[in-house]
C-alpha positions in Angstrom: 0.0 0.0 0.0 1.2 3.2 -1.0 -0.1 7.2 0.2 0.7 9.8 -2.5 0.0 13.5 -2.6 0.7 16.9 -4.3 -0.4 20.3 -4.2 -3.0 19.5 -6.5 -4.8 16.3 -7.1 -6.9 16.3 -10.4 -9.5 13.5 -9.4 -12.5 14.4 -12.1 -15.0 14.1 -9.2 -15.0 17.2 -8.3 -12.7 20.5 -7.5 -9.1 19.4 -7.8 -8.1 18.5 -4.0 -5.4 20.7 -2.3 -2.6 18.6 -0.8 -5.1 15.8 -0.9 -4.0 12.3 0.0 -4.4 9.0 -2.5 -3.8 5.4 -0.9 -3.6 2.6 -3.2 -2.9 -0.8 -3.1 -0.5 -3.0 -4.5 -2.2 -3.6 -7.3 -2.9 0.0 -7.9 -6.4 -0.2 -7.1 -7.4 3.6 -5.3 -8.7 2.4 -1.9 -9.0 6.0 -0.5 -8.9 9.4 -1.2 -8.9 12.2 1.5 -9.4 16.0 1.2 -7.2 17.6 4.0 -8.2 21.2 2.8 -5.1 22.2 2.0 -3.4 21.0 5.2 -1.8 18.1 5.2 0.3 17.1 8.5 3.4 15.3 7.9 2.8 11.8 7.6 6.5 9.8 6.9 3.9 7.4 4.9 2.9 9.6 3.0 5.1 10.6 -0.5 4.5 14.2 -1.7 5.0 15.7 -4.8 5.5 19.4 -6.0 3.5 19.1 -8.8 -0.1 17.7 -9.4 -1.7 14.2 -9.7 -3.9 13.3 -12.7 -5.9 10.1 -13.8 -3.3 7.7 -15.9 -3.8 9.6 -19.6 -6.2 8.2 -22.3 -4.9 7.9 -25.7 -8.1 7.9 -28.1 -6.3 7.6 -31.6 -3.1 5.7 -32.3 -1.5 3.3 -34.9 1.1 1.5 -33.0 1.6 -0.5 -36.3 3.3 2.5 -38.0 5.7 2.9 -35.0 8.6 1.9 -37.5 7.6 4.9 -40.0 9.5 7.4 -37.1 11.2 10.0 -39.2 10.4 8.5 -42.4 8.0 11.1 -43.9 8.5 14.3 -44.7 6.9 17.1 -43.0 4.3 19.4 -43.9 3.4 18.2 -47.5 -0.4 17.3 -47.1 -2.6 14.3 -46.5 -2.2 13.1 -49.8 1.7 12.9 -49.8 1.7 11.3 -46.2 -1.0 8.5 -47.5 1.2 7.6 -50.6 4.2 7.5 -48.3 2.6 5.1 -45.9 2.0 2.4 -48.4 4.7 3.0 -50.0 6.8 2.4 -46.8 4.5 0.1 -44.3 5.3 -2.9 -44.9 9.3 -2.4 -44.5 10.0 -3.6 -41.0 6.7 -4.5 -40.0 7.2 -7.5 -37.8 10.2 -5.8 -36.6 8.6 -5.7 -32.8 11.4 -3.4 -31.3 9.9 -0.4 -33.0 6.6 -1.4 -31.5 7.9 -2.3 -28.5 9.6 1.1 -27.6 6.8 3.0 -28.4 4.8 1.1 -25.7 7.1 1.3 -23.2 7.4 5.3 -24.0 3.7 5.7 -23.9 3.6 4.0 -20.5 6.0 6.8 -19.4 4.4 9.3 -20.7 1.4 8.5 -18.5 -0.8 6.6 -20.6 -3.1 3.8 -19.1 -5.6 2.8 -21.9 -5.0 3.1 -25.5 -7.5 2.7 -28.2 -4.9 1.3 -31.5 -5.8 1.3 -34.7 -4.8 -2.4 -36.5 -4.6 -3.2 -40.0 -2.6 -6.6 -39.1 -1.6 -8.4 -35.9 1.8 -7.7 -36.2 1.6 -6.0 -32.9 -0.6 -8.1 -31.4 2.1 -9.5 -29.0 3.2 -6.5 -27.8 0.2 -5.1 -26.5 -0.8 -8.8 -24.8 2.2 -7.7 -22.6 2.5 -4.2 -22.0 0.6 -2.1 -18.8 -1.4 -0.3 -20.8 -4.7 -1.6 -22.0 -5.5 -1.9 -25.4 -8.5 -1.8 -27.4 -8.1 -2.7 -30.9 -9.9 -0.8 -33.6 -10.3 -2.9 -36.3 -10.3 -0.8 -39.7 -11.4 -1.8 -43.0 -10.9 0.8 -46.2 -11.1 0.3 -49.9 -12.8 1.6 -52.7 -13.4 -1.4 -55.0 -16.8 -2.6 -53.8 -15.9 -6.3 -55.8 -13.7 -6.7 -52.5 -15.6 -5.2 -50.1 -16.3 -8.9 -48.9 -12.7 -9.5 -48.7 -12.1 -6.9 -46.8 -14.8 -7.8 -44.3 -13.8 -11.8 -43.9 -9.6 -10.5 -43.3 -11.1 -7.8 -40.2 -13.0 -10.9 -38.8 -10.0 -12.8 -39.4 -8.2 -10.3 -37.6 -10.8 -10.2 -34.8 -10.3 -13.8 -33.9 -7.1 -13.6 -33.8 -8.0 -10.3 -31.0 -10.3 -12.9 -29.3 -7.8 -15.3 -28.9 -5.4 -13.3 -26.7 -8.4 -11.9 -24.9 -7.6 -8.1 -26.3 -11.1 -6.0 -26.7 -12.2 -5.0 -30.2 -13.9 -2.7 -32.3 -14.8 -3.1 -36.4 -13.7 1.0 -37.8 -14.1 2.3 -41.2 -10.7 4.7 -41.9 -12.8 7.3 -43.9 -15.0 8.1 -45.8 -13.2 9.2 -48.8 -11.3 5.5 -49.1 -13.6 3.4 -47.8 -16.6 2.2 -50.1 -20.8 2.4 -49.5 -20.8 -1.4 -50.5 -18.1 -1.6 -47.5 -19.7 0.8 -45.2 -23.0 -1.6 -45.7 -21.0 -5.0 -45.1 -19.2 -3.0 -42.1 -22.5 -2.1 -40.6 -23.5 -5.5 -40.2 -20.5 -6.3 -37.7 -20.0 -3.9 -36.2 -23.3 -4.0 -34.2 -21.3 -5.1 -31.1 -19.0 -2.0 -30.8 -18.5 0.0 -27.5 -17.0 2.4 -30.0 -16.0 3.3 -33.1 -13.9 5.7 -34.9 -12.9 7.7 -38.3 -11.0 9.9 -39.7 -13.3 12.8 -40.6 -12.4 16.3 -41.9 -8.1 16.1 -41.9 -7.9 17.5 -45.2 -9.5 20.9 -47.5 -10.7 17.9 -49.9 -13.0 16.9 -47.9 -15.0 19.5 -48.7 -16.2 18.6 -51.8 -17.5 15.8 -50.4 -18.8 16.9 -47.0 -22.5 15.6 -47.3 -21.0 12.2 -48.2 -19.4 12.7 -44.4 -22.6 13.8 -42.7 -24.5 10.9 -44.1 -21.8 8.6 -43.2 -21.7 9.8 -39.9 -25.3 9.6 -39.2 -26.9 6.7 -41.1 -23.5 4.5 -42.6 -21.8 3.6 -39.6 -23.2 1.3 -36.6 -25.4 3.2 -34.2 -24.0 0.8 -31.5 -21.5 2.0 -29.0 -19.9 5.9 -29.2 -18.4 6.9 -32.3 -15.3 9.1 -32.1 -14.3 11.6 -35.0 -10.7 11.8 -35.3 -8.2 14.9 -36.5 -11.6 17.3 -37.5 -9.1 19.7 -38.8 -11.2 21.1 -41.3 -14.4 20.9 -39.4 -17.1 23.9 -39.4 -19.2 24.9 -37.2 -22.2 24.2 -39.6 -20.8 20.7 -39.9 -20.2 20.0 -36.2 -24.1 20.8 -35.4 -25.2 18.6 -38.3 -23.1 15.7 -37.7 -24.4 16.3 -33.8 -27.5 15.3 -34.4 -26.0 11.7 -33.9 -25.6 10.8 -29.9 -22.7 10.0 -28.0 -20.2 11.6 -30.6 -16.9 12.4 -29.5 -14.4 14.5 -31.3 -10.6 13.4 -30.6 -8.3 15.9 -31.3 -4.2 15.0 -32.7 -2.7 18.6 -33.4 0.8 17.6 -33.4 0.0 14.7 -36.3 -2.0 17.6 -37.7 0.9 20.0 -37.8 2.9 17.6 -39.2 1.2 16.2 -42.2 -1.0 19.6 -42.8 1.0 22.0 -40.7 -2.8 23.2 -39.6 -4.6 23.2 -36.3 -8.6 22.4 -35.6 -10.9 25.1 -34.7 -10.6 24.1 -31.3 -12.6 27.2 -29.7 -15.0 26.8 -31.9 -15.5 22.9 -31.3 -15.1 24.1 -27.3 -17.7 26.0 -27.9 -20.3 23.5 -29.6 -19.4 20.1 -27.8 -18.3 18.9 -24.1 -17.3 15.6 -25.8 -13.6 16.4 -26.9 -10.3 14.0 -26.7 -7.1 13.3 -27.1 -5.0 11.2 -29.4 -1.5 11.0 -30.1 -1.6 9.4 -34.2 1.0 7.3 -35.0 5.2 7.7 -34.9 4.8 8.2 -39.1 3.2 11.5 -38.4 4.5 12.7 -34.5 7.7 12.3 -33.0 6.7 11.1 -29.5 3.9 9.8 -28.5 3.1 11.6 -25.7 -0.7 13.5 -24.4 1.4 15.9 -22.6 3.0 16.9 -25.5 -0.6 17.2 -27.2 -1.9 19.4 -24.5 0.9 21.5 -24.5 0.3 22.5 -28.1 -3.3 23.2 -27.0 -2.2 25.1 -24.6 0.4 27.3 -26.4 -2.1 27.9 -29.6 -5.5 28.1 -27.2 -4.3 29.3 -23.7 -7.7 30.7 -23.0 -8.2 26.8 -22.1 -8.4 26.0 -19.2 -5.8 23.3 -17.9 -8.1 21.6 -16.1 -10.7 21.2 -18.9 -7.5 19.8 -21.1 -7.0 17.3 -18.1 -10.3 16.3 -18.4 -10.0 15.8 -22.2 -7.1 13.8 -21.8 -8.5 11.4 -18.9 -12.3 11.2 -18.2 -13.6 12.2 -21.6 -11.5 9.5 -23.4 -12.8 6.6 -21.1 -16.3 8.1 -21.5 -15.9 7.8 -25.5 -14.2 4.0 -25.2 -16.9 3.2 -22.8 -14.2 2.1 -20.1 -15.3 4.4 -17.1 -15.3 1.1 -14.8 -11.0 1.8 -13.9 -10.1 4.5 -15.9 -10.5 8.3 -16.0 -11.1 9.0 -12.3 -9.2 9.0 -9.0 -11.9 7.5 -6.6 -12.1 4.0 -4.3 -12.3 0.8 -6.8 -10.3 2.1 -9.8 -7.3 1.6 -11.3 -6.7 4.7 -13.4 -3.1 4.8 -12.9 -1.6 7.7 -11.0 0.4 10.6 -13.4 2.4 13.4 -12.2 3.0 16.7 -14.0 6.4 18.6 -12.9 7.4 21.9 -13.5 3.9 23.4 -14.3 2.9 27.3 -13.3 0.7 26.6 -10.4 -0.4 30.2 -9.7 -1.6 30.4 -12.8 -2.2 26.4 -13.5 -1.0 26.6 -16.6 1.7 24.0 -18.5 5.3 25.3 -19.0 7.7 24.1 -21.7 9.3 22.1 -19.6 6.4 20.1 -18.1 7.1 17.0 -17.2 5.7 13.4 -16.9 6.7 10.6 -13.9 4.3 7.5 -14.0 4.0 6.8 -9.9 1.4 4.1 -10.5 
């Protein structure tokens, strides 16, 4: 058993606590957590921190696959050019598991507890079975030829079995609209009635504007009602899109700025989508399009280009919002009795003014 505190303790359940206390297990279960008002008596069990406590981070959007892409593509030159580079280059090294592996590990460091992976293959399979942070496999189908839109459909079910099999939870995703079929959409449908959540890529590039009611109508009627379904990038999103596409329930808009300055070298409207929604989160892309795959790193950025954000509404993106949109609310997101969230601190941050610094830090304690 373990007693940690900090002079601020970002539990989700309320007001952040002030030098409050957290006792664990040694499991990392949370058996208690105790508001001291700010006055906390020297306790020699007791390990304090000068920095603040947060819910292990949630990781909405990643493609651990591509974790051998690191520093492969060139920055900056559009969607299009980062698309044609990936197949060009993803099969080189793909079983290679020490790519894979790294970037697990790092993500554990970097505070992340639950991790929602895009998977064309199971070449990464093995790693995940074994690493701390818990996966859930998003399954995505894309093509354009509707004669293999059945093919497609039998090598995701393939896929899932082989999911199954090492007990890893799974979701059936479409990739987008633009490069995934109706005929494939239909099929997709069909299996995907199971889904806690699902996912797509949805407004990353200008082009998608000449197709925007092709999105909307995916959005609402193509893709399983089951489950939440989480829009990813929105980089290009309006506001008149956002409040059609709403009309949908328990949508979720995950936001990746630093993939998005790196392939597009463009930011969402993030006030705007502030503005219209509660239901934003986090995702760190893939290694091909970031260069660390860190939510830290991602709220900075937020921070630095939105500061009129407050840091603990990017907490909250980061942590409850994300276990809220991958239905996994049972361990993750909060600090309270009977989860398991993991325990993140943040170093070097402007507590007068609670605001991140450039040189904000990460130390997993839990």
């Amino acid at each position: 058993m373990r007693k940690f505190s900090a002079q601020y303790i970002f539990t989700n359940t309320g007001q952040p606590l002030k030098r409050g206390i957290v006792t664990v297990d040694d499991t990392g279960r949370i058996i208690d957590v105790e508001d001291t008002n700010g006055l906390l008596a020297e306790k020699s069990s007791v390990e304090f921190y000068n920095g603040v406590i947060v819910p292990g981070f949630v990781n909405c959007h990643c493609h651990l696959e591509l974790s051998h892409l690191k520093g492969k593509i060139d920055e900056g030159k559009g969607l299009r050019y980062f698309i044609e580079q990936v197949i060009k280059q993803r099969d080189l090294n793909l079983n290679d598991m020490k790519n894979a592996a790294e970037a697990d590990s790092a993500m554990f460091k970097e505070g992340i507890s639950l991790c929602a992976d895009i998977c064309n293959n199971d070449s990464t399979f093995p790693v995940k079975k074994n690493s701390r942070i818990k996966y859930i496999n998003m399954l995505e189908a894309f093509g354009l030829d509707t004669a293999k839109a059945q093919n497609m459909i039998d090598k995701i079910i393939k896929l899932s079995e082989a999911s199954a099999n090492l007990n890893m939870p799974y979701n059936f995703v479409p990739h987008a609209v633009y490069s995934t079929s109706p005929a494939l959409l239909r099929l997709l449908k069909q299996i995907s009635h199971a889904n806690r959540a699902s996912s797509i890529h949805f407004m990353e590039t200008q082009d998608e504007n000449s197709a925007v009611k092709d999105n909307i109508a995916a959005v609402l009627n193509e893709i399983t009602p089951s489950g939440n379904l989480i829009l990813v990038h929105n980089t290009f999103i309006t506001k008149e899109i956002l409040i059609l596409v709403n009309k949908r329930d328990n949508l979720f808009f995950c936001l990746c700025p630093a993939s998005n300055i790196y392939i597009e070298k463009k930011l969402p409207p993030v006030y705007m989508l502030k503005e219209e929604t509660e239901n934003i989160v986090i995702g760190t892309d893939s290694l091909a399009s970031n260069k660390k795959l860190s939510i830290l790193e991602e709220l900075k950025i937020l921070q630095h280009h939105f500061p009129s954000i407050a840091f603990e509404e990017l907490i909250k993106w980061a942590t409850i919002n994300g276990a809220i949109a991958l239905g996994e609310t049972e361990f993750f997101g909060r600090i309270e009795p009977k989860k398991k969230p993991g325990l993140v601190l943040i170093s070097k941050i402007d507590l007068e003014n609670m605001k991140l610094k450039p040189e904000s830090f990460i130390t997993r304690l839990i």
